[in-house]
N, C-alpha and C positions, 0 to 999 in steps of 0.2 A: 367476364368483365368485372372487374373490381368493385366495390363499394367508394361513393365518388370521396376524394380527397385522399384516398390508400395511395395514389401515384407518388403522395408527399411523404416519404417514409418518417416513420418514428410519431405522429402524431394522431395516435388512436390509443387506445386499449383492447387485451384481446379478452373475449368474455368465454369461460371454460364452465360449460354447465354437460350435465345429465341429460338425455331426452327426456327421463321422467320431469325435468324441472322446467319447460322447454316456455311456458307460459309465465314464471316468475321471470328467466333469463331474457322474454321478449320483453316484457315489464319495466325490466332494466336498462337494458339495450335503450329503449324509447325514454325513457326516463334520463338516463343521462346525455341522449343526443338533444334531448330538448332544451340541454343547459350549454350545446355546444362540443359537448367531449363524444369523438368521433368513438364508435367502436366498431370492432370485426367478429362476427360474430357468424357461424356455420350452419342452418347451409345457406344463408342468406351470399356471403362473400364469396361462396366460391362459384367461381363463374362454370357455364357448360363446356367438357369437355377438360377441364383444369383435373389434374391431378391432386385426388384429395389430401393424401398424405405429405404431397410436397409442398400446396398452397399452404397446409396450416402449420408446416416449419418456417417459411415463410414469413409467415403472420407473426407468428409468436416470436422471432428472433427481429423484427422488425417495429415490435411495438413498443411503449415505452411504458404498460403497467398490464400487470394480469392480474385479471378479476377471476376467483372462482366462486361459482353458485354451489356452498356445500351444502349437502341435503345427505340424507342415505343412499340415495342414487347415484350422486355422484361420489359417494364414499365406497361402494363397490364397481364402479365404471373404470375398467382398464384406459379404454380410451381418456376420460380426465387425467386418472394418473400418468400417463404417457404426456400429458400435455401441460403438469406441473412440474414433473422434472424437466421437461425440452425447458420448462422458462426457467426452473431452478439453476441449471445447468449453464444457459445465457447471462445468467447476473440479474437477470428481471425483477422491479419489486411487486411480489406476489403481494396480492391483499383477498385472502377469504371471507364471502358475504356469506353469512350461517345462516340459514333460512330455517334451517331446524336442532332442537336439542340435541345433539349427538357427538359422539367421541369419535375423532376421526380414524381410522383402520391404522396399523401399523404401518405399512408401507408409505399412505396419503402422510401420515401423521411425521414420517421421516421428514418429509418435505416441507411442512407447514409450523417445524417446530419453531422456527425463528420471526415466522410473519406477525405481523398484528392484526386479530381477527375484527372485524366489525359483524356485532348480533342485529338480523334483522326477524326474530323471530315475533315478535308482536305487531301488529296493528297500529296506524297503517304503513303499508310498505313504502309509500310515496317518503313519508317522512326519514325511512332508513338510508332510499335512493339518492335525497337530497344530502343526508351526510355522507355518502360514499362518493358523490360526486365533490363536494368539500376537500375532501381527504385528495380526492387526483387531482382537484384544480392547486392545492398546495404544495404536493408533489411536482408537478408541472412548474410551477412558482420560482421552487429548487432547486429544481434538478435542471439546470442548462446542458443544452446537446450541442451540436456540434452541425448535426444534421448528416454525417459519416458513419458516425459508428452506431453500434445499438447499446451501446453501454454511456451509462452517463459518465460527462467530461466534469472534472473536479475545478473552483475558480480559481484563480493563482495566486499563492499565499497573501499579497497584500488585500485580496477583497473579502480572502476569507478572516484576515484580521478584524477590515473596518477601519483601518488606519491610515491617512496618508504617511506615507514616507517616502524615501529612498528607495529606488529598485534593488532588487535582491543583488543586481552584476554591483551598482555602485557603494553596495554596504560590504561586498566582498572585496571589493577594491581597498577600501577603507581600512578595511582588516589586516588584507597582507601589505600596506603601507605602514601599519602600528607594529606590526612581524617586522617586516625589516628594518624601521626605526630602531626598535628594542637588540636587534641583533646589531647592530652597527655600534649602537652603545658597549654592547657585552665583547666586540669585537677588539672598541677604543681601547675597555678597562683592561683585557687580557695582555694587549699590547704592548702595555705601562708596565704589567708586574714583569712580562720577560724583559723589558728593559733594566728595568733596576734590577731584576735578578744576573744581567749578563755582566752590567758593571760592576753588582760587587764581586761577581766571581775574580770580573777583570782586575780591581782594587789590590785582592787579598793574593792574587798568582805575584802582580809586581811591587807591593810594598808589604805585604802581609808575613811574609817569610822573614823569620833572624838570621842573621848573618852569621852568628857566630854558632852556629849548629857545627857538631864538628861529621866531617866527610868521610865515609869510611873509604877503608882501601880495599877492595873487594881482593886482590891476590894474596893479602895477608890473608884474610878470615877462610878464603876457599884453601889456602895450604895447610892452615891449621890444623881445618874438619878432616881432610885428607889422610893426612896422618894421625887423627885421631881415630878416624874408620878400618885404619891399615894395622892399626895396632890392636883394634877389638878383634879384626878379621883374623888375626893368629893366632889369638888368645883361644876362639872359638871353634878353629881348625881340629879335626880328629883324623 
């Protein structure tokens, strides 16, 4: 049986500790359900009889923020790193809770290079838990679902403006009505020049021409050349 409220997908966190860390992560867990933010957390969630490797794909493609408890434990735990890439992978915002000084392993460290970490390594923890819950309930704030998918839905360019206006269809409307205004003008002005270009063609064909041009006679000038060809043609005969 689930952890109650998991029926309602997308509204938890999945919490990725160490068993060596198993007493900070319960810490947590109770700490941020006492503000409200549901989390899934193993082996508490996975019910009898549930398949563990598939409840916590599950889980973690189903949640809407992953917390991991980094410690040195969970910096050499296969199992953690198996379970920040499933949520890397998913598009998940990872958030690393560092409970201790340490430099994350190469592999973990592929994963975690882009998250923003929160240090909880001083005294007291309560005080680290209430900013990490901060942080999800502002995430939460942001980030609108859909309740469909497990990837956050983006708001639609006017909200993310902040502006009233015009919907995107009636500005695009708008648009291609000043497009065709502008073409119907360029269409006018084109119009105009091949007119005046046709008439003065027309002009200069019937009054542009002189009359007293004189006509040749093509049978002279082709006799002429004839016989002037016929006379080179013998001159250069061998």
């Amino acid at each position: 049986m689930k952890h109650d409220g998991f029926e309602n997908r997308q509204q938890y966190i999945f919490l990725s500790y160490s068993s060596e860390d198993k007493v900070v992560a319960d810490a947590v867990c109770a700490g941020l359900e006492s503000q409200g933010i549901r989390c899934w957390i193993a082996p508490r969630d996975v019910g009898p009889g549930q398949d563990w490797a598939a409840t916590i794909v599950d889980a973690i493609e189903d949640c809407r923020v992953f917390v991991i408890i980094l410690s040195a434990g969970s910096n050499k735990s296969s199992q953690v790193l198996r379970e920040v890439e499933r949520a890397v992978n998913a598009g998940k915002i990872v958030i690393p809770f560092r409970i201790e000084e340490l430099v994350p392993s190469k592999s973990l460290g592929y994963f975690l290079s882009l998250s923003h970490w929160l240090d909880a390594m001083t005294e007291p923890l309560e005080q680290h838990i209430d900013e990490l819950a901060e942080n999800i309930r502002n995430l939460f704030a942001d980030k609108k679902m859909d309740g469909k998918s497990s990837s956050y839905a983006a708001p639609p360019p006017e909200a993310r403006s902040g502006v009233d206006g015009p919907s995107l269809l009636s500005r695009s409307g708008e648009r291609m009505q000043s497009v065709l205004h502008d073409n119907n003008k360029l269409h006018i002005v084109i119009a105009v020049l091949l007119t005046i270009v046709l008439l003065g063609l027309g002009w200069f064909f019937l009054y542009g021409r002189s009359p007293n041009l004189p006509v040749s006679q093509p049978g002279m000038m082709g006799s002429g050349m004839n016989q002037h060809m016929n006379k080179q043609d013998r001159n250069n005969w061998r």
